[in-house]
C-alpha positions, -999 to +999 in steps of 0.1 A: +000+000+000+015+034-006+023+062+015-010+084+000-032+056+001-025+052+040-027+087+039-064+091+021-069+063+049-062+079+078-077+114+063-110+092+061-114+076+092-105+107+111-132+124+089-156+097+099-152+103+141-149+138+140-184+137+123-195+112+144-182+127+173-203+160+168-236+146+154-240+123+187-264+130+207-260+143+240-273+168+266-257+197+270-248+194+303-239+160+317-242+165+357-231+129+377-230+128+417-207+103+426-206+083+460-206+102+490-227+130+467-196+148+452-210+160+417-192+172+389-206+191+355-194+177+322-205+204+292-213+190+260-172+193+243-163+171+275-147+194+297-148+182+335-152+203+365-161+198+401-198+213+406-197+247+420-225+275+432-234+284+395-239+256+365-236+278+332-260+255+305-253+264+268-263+250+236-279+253+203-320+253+200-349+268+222-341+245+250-314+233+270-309+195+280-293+185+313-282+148+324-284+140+359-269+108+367-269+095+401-241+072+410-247+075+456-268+052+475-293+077+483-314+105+459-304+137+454-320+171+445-301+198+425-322+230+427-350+218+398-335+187+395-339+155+416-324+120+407-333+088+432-301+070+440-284+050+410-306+064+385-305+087+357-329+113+345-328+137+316-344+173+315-354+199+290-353+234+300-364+267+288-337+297+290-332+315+321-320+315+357-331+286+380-323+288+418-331+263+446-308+242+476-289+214+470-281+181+487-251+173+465-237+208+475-230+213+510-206+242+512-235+267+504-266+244+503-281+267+470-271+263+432-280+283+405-288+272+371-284+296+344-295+283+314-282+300+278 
């Protein structure tokens, strides 16, 4: 095989997951409380951080979609959003700001959605 047919290859198949990669679906906000109720907020590119006082929700379309996934041994209410324990539940939001206390936040026991 020659060097620009590995090359057309490659090109190809990198094509093929970068497309896939952006066209799967998934909420725009991934939010997972871990054991012990530590949460953290994934945004839709991937990027990781530990959940803090304000959870910034962007994304394309009218409404906003936010994954709660609930990995402790007991439920757990986010401001609007309440998971039982080892489930998952998906919701759709309208823009705006959200506010409400928190059982996976016990620093400051209030988190505030705001939701782009």
């Amino acid at each position: 095989m020659t060097a620009g047919r590995v090359a057309a290859i490659v090109a190809i198949v990198l094509a093929s997951v970068g497309l896939a990669w952006l066209s799967w679906p998934r909420p725009d906000t991934l939010i997972r409380v871990a054991q012990g109720g530590v949460a953290t907020v994934t945004d839709a590119y991937g990027r990781t951080e530990p959940l803090g006082d304000t959870v910034r929700v962007r994304g394309a379309g009218a409404r906003r979609q936010i994954r709660v996934v609930n990995d402790d041994t007991i439920p757990h209410r986010l401001a609007m959003l309440s998971v039982g324990a080892g489930a998952r539940t998906d919701y759709t939001v309208p823009p705006g700001t959200f506010g409400g206390s928190c059982s996976a936040h016990p620093a400051k026991k209030r988190l505030t959605f705001v939701i782009q």
